[in-house]
C-alpha positions as CSV (number, residue, x, y, z in Angstrom):
1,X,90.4,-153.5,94.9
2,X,90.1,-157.3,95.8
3,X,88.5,-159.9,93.1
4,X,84.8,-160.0,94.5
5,X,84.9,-163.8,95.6
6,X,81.4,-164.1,93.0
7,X,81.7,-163.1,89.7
8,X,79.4,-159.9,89.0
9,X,78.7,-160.8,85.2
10,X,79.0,-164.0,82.9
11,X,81.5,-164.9,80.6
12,X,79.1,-164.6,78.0
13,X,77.6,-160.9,78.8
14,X,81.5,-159.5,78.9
15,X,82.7,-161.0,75.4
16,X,78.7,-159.4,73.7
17,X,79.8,-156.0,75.0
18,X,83.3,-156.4,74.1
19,X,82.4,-157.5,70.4
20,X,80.4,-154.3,70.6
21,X,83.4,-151.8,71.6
22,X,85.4,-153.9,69.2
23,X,82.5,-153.0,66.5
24,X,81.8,-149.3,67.4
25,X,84.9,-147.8,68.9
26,X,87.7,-150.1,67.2
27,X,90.1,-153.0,68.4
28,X,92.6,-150.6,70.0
29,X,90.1,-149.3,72.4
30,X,89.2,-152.2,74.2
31,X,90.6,-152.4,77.7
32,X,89.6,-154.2,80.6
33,X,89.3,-151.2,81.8
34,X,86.8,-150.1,79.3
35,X,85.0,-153.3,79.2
36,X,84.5,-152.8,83.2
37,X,83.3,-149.8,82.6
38,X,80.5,-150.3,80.1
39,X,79.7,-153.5,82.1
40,X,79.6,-151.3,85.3
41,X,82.0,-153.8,87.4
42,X,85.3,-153.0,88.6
43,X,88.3,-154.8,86.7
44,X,88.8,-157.4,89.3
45,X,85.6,-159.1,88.3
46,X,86.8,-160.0,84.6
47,X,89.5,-161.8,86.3
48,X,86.8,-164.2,87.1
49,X,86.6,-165.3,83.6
50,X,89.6,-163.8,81.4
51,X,93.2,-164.0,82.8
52,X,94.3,-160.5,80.0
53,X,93.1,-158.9,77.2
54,X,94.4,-161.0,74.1
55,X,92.2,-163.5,76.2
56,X,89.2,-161.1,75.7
57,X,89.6,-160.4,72.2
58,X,89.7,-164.1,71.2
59,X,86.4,-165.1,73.4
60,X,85.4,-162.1,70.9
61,X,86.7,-163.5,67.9
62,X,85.6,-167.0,68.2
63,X,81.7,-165.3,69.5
64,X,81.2,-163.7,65.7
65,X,82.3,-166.5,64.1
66,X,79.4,-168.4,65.8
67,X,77.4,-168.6,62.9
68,X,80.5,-170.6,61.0
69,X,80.1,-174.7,62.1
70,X,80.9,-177.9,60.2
71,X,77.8,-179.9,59.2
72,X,76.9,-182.2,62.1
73,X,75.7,-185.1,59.6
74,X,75.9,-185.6,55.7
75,X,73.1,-184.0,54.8
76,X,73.9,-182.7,51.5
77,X,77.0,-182.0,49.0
78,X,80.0,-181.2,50.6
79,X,80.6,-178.2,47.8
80,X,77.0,-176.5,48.8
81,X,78.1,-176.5,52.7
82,X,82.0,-175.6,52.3
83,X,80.6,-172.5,49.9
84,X,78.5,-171.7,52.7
85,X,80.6,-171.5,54.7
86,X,82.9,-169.4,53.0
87,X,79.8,-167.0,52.5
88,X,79.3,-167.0,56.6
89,X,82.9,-166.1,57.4
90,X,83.0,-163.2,55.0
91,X,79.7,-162.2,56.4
92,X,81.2,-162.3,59.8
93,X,84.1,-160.3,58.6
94,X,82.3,-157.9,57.1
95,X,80.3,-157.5,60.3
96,X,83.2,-157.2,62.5
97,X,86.1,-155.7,60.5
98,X,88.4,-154.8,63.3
99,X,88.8,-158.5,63.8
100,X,90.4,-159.0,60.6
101,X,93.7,-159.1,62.1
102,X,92.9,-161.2,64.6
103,X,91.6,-163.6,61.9
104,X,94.7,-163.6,60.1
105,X,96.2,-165.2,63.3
106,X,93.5,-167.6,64.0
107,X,95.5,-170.5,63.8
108,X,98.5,-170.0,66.3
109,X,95.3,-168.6,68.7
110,X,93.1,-171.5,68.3
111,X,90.4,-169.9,67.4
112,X,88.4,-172.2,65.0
113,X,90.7,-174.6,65.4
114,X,88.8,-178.0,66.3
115,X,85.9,-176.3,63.5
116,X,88.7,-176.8,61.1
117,X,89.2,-180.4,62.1
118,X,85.6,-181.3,62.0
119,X,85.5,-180.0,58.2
120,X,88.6,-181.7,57.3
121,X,87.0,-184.9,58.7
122,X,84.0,-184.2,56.8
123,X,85.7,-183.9,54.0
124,X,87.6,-186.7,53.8
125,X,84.5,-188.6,54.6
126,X,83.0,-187.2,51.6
127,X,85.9,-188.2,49.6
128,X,87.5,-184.9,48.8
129,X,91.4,-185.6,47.8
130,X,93.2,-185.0,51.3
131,X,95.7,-183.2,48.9
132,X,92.9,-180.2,48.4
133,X,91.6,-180.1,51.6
134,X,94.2,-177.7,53.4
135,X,95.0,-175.7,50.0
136,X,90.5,-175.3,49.6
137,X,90.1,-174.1,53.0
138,X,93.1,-171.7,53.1
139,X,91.6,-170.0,49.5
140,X,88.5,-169.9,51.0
141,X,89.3,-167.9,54.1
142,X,92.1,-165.9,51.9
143,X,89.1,-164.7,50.0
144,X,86.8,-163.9,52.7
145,X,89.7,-161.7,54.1
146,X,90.4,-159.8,51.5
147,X,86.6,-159.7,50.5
148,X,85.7,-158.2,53.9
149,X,88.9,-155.6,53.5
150,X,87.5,-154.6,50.2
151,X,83.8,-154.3,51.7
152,X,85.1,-151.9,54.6
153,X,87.0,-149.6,52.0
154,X,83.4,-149.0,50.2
155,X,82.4,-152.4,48.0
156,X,81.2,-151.6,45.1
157,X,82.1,-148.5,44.7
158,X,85.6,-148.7,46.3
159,X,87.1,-147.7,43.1
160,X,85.1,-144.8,41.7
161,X,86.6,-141.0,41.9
162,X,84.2,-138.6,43.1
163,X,85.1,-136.3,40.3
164,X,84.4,-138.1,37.6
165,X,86.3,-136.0,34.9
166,X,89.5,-137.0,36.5
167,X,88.9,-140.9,35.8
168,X,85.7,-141.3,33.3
169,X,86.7,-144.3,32.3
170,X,87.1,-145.8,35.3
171,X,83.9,-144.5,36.4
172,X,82.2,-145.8,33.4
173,X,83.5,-149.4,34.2
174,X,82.2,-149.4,37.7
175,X,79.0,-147.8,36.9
176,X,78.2,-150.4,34.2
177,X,79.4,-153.5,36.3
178,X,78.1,-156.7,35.5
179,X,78.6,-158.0,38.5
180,X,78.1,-157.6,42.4
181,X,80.7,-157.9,45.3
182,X,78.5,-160.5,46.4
183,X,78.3,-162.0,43.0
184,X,82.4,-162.0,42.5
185,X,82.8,-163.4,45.3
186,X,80.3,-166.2,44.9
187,X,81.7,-167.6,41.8
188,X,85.7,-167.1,42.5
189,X,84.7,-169.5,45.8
190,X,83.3,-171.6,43.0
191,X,86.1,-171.3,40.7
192,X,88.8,-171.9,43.6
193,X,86.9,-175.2,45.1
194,X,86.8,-176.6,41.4
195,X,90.4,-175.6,40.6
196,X,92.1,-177.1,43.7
197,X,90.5,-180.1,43.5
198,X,90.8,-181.0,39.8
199,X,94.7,-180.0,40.6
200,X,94.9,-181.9,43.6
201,X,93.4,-185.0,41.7
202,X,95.7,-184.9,39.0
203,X,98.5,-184.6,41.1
204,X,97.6,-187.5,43.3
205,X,97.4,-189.8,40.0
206,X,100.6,-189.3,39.3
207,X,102.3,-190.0,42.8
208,X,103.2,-192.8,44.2
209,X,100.7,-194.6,46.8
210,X,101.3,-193.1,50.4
211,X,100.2,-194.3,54.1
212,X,96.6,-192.9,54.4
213,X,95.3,-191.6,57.8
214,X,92.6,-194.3,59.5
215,X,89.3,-193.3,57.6
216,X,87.2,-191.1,60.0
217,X,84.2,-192.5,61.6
218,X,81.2,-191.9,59.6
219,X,78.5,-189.5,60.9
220,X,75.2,-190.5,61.7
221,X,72.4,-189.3,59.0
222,X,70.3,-186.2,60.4
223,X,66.4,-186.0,59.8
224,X,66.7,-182.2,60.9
225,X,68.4,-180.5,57.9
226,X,68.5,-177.2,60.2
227,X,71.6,-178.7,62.0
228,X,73.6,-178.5,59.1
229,X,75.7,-175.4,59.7
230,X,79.0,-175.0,58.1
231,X,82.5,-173.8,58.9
232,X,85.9,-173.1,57.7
């Protein structure tokens, strides 16, 4: 069947219902035949907007992980936005676990890409060590992963028996937690910004002086403290 010479749907509509195939019937059954199918179009009419698949589960990728933006001015402390960040793209994660994979191969697919230069930029601007910048944001997103992975295996309770005479101890120990999945992950983000940068520091003190990139160009102060939105 010929491409229809007007495109039937948006770009938009297509990659919301294919986040929602992704979500409810899993990564591996998204085709563009499926997609055309919940969309009610014929194939040709993706064409309009996708050239494959891997093109389709990107759009999707980069659609959940709307939520995650750098800060548009500096508004407030750069540790308060970049943990904030790290709390959106778990959230996202844990929303969307099929696209965990895809995550893990963000960077040769672009996706986030210029979001991670804004929040390097930021950074800098802030006067984070350029030496902990690319280590901070890696642990960050390392976390989130495996964060997410641990939520869709069961959270809190991923590690409890069902018969409890086989492991009592064990049960014991997850029964009388002291702390939340949400809560451990909270304060190792914590733990991991503080640690990289005080490491980072001491490391640059004791090199020798290097050519710095040009300073970025400062951003403008924002009156509308809703526009600060973070990313990783």
């Amino acid at each position: 069947m010929a491409r229809p010479k007007v495109p039937l749907i948006s770009r938009q509509r297509a990659l919301e219902v294919a986040l929602e195939i992704i979500d409810t019937e899993g990564i591996d059954s998204l085709s563009i035949r499926r997609l055309a199918e919940r969309l009610r179009v014929n194939g040709a009419s993706l064409y309009h907007h996708f050239q494959n698949k891997d093109e389709i589960v990107v759009g999707a990728a980069k659609l959940a992980l709307e939520g995650v933006r750098t800060p548009q001015a500096h508004d407030e402390p750069w540790r308060v936005w970049i943990l904030r960040s790290a709390r959106r793209l778990r959230q996202a994660l844990r929303e969307h676990p099929d696209l965990v994979p895809v995550m893990l191969r963000r960077r040769p697919l672009s996706i986030g890409f210029m979001q991670l230069e804004a929040t390097a930029a930021l950074l800098a601007e802030e006067g984070v060590p350029v030496g902990a910048i690319a280590p901070m944001l890696e642990a960050l997103e390392l976390a989130a992963i495996g964060s997410a992975l641990h939520e869709a295996r069961g959270g809190d309770r991923a590690g409890v028996d069902h018969d409890a005479e086989r492991t009592p101890y064990l049960n014991q120990a997850f029964e009388q937690r002291s702390l939340s999945a949400d809560e451990i992950f909270d304060r190792l983000c914590g733990q991991l910004v503080d640690t990289v940068v005080a490491t980072a520091a001491e490391r640059a003190a004791g090199m020798p002086a290097t050519r710095a990139l040009p300073p970025p160009q400062r951003r403008a102060r924002s009156s509308q403290s809703s526009s600060a939105k973070a990313t990783v």
